[in-house]
Backbone bond lengths (Angstrom), bond angles and torsions (degrees), N, CA, C in turn:
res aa  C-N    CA-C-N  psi(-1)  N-CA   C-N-CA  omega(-1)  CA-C   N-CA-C  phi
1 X - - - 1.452 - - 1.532 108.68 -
2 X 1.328 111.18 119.71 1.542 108.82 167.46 1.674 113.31 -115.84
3 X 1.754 86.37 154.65 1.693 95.09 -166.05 1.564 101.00 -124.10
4 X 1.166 92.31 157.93 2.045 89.32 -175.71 1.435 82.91 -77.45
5 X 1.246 163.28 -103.94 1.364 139.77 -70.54 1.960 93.05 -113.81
6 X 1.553 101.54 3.09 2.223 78.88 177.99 1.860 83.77 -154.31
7 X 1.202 99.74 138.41 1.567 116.67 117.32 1.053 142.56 -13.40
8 X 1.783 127.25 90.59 1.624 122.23 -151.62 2.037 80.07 -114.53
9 X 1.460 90.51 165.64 1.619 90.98 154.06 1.623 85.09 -178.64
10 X 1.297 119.12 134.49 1.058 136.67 -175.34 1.999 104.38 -99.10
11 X 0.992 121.74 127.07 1.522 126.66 -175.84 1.835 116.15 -130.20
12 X 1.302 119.23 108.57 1.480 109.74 159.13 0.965 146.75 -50.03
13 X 1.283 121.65 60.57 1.259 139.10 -137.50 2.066 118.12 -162.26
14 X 1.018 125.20 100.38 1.825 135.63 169.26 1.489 88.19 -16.40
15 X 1.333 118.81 155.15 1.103 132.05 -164.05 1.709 115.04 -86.71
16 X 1.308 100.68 -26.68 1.797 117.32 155.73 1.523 131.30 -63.74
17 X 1.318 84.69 -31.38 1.662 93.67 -174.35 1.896 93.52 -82.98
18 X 1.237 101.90 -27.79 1.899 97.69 -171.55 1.395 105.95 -70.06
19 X 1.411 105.46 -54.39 1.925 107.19 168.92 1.047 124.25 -27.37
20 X 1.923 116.63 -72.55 1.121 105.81 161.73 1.460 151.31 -54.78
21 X 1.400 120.37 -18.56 1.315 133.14 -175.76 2.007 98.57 -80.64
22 X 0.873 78.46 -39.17 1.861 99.46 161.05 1.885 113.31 -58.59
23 X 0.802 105.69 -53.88 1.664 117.81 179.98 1.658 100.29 -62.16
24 X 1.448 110.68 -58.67 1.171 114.46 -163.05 1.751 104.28 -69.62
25 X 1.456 139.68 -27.05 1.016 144.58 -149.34 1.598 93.68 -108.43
26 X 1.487 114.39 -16.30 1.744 98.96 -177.66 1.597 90.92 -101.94
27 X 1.437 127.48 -13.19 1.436 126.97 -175.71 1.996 94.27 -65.71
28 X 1.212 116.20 -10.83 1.484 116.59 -164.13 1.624 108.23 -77.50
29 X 1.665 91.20 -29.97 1.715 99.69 -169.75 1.621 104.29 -116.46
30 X 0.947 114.47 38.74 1.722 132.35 174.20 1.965 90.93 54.54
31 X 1.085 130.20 67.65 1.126 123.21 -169.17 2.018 87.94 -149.24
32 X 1.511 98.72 173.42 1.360 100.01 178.06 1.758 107.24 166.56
33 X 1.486 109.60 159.37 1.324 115.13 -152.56 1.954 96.43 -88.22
34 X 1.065 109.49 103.75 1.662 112.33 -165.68 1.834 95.41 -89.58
35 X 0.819 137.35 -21.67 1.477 127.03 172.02 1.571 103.65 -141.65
36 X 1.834 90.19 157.53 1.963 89.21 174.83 1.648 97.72 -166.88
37 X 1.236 114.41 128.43 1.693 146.95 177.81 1.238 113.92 -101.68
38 X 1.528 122.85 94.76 1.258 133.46 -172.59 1.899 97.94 -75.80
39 X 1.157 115.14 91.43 1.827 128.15 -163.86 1.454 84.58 -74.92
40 X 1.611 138.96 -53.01 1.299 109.67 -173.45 1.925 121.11 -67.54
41 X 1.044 126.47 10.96 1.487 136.55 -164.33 1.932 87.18 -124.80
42 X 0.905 109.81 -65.54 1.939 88.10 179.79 1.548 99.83 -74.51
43 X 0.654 163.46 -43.59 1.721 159.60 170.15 1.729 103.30 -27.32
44 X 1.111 119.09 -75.02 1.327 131.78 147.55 1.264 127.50 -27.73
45 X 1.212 151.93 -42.68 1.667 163.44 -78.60 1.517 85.58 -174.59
46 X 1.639 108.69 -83.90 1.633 131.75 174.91 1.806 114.23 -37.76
47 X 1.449 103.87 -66.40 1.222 114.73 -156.17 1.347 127.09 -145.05
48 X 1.586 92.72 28.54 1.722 117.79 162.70 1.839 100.15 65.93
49 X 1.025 125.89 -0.34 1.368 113.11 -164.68 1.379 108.33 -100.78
50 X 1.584 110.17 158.80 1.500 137.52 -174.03 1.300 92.43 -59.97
51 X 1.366 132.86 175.50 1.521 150.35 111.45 1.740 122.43 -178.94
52 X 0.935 98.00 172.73 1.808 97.23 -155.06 1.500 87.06 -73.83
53 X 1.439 101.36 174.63 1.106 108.65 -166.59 1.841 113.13 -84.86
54 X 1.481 115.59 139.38 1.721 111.46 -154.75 1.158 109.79 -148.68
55 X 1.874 128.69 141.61 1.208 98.52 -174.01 1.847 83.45 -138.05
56 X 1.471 110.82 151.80 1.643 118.62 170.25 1.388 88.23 -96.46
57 X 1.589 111.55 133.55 1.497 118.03 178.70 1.849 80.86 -132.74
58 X 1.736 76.92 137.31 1.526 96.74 155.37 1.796 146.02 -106.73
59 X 1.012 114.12 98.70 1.583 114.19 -133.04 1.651 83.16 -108.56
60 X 1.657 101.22 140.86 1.438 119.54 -160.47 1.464 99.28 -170.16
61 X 1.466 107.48 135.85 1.484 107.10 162.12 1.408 117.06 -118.95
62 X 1.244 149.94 171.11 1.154 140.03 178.73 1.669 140.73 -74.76
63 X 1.618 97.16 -27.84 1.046 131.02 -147.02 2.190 74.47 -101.18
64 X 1.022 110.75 -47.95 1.639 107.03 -174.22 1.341 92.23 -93.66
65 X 0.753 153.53 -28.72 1.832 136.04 174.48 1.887 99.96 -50.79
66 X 1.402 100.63 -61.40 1.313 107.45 -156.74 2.143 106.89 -70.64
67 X 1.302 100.73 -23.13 1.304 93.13 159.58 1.512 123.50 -67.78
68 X 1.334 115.13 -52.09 1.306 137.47 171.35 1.805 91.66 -26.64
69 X 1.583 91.29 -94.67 1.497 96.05 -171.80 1.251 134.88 -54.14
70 X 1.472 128.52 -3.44 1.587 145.30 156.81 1.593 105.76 -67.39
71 X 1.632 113.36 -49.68 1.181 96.84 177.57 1.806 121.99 -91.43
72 X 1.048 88.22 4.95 1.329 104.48 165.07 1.305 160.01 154.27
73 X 1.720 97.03 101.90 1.632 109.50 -157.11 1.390 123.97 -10.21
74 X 1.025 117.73 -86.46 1.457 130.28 -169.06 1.728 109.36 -40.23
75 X 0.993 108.27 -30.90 1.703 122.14 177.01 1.503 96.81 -42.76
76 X 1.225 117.68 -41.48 1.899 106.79 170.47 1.524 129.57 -15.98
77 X 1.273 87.06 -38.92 1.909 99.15 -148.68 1.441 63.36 -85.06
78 X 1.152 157.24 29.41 1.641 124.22 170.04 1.796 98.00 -125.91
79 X 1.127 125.62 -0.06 1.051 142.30 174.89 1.372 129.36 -87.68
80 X 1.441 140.25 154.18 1.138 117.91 -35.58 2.007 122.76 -51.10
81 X 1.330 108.28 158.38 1.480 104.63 175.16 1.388 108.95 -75.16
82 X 1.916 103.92 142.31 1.192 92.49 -160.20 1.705 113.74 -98.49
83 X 1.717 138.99 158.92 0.979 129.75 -157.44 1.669 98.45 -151.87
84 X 1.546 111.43 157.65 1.297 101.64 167.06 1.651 101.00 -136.65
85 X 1.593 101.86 -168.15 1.507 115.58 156.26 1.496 120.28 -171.21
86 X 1.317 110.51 131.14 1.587 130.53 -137.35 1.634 83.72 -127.80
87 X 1.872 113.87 104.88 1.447 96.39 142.48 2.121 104.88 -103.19
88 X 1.319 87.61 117.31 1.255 111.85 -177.23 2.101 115.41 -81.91
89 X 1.439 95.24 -34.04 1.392 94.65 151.66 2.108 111.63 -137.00
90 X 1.242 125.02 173.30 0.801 118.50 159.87 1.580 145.20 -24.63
91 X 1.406 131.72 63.21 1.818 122.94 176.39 1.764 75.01 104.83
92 X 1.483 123.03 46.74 1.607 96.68 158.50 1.590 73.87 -161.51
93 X 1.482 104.81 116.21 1.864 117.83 171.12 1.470 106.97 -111.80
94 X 1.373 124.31 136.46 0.895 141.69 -170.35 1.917 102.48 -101.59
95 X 1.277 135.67 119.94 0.945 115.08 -178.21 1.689 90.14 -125.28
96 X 1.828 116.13 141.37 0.948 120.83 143.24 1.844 139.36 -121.35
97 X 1.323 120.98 126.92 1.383 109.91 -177.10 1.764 122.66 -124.10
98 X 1.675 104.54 135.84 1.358 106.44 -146.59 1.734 104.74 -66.33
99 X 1.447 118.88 145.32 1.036 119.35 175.57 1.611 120.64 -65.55
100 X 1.047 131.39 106.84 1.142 128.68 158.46 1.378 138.27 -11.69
101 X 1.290 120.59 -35.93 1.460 152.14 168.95 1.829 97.77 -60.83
102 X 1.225 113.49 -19.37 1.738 107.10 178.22 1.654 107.50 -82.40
103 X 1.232 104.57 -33.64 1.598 108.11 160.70 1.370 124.35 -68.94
104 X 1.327 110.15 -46.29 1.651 98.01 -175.61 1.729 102.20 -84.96
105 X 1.279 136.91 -1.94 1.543 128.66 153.13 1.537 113.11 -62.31
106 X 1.166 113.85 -10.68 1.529 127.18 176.45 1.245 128.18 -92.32
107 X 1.587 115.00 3.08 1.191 132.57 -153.91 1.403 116.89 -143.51
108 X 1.427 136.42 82.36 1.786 104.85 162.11 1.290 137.42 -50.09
109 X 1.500 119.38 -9.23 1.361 121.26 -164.73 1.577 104.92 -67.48
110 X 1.427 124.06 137.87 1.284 109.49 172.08 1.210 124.88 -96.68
111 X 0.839 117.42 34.58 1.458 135.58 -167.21 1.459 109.46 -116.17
112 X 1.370 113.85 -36.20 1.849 146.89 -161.31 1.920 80.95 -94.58
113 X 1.353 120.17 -56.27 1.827 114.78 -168.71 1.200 98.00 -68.93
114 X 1.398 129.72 -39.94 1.704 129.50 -171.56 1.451 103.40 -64.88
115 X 0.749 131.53 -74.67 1.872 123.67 156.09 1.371 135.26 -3.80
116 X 1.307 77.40 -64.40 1.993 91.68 174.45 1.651 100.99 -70.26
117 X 1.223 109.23 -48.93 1.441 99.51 179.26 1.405 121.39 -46.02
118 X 1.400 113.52 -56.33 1.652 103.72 176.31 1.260 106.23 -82.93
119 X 1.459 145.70 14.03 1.513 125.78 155.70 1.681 104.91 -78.79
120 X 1.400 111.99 -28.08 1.396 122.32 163.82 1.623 120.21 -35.32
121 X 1.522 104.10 -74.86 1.314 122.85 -171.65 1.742 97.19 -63.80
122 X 0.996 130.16 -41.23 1.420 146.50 -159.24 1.898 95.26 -69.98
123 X 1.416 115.48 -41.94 1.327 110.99 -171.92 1.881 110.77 -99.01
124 X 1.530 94.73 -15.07 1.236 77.78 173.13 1.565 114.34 -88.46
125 X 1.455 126.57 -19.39 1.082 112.46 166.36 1.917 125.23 -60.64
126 X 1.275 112.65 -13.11 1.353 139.76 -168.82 1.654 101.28 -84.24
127 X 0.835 114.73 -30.97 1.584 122.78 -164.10 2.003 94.62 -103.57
128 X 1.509 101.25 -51.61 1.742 108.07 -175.57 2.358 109.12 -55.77
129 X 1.431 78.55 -39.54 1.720 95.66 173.07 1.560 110.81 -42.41
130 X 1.642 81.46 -72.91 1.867 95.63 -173.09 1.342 128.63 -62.54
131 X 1.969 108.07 -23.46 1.692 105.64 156.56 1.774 124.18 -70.89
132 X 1.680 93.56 -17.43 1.776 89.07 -167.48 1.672 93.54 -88.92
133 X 1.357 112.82 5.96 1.330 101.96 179.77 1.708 119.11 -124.53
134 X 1.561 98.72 3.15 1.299 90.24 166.80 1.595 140.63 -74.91
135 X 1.118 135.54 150.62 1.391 122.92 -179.42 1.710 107.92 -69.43
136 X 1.234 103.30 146.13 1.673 111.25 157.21 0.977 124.04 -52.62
137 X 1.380 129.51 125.15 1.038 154.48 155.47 1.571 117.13 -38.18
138 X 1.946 108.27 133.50 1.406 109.99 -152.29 2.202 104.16 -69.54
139 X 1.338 99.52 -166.73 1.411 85.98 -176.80 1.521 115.73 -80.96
């Protein structure tokens, strides 16, 4: 299933092992997961309820934050980009991360789209990495 506003990539892989392979693949493009909300542990904690195990990752690099926010302050509140990861069944994580391009549609500045553009190009190589490098899936 593809969605306009994120980046899906589905991986055979425990939901820890996807994070990190995730960590290691945005460490490629000077980028990296700056916050993370284990949603099945407050879900539980909060409001007594079940759910598979899930994480909101906040994915940010430095080098595009600080353009972002040079060209324009307020652009903060749109920061970090937001990301998750869903093992929805056992050793199969679903990861999605929001396209950048939802910010710079938010923006005339061209300075604010040039940004997004290479956090664009920057994640899709990040996402293309981690499928050409995942293992196959069992039988």
């Amino acid at each position: 299933m593809t969605i306009p506003y994120a980046f899906t990539l589905e991986l055979p892989r425990p939901l820890p092992q996807a994070v990190e392979a995730l960590r290691g693949a945005l460490a490629t493009e000077q980028m990296g997961i700056v916050s993370e909300v284990d949603v099945q542990a407050t879900l539980k904690t909060k409001l007594g309820l079940e759910s598979p195990p899930r994480r909101l990752l906040g994915v940010c690099g430095p080098q595009v934050a600080h353009a972002l926010m040079t060209a324009e302050p307020d652009i903060a509140a749109m920061l970090p980009c937001g990301g998750a990861a869903t093992e929805a069944e056992p050793g199969h994580t679903r990861i999605v991360l929001q396209d950048p391009r939802v910010i710079a549609a938010l923006s005339d500045n061209v300075e604010v789209r040039a940004a997004c553009e290479r956090a664009h190009a920057a994640l899709r190589r990040v996402l293309d990495r981690m499928a050409a490098g995942a293992p196959a899936a069992g039988p």
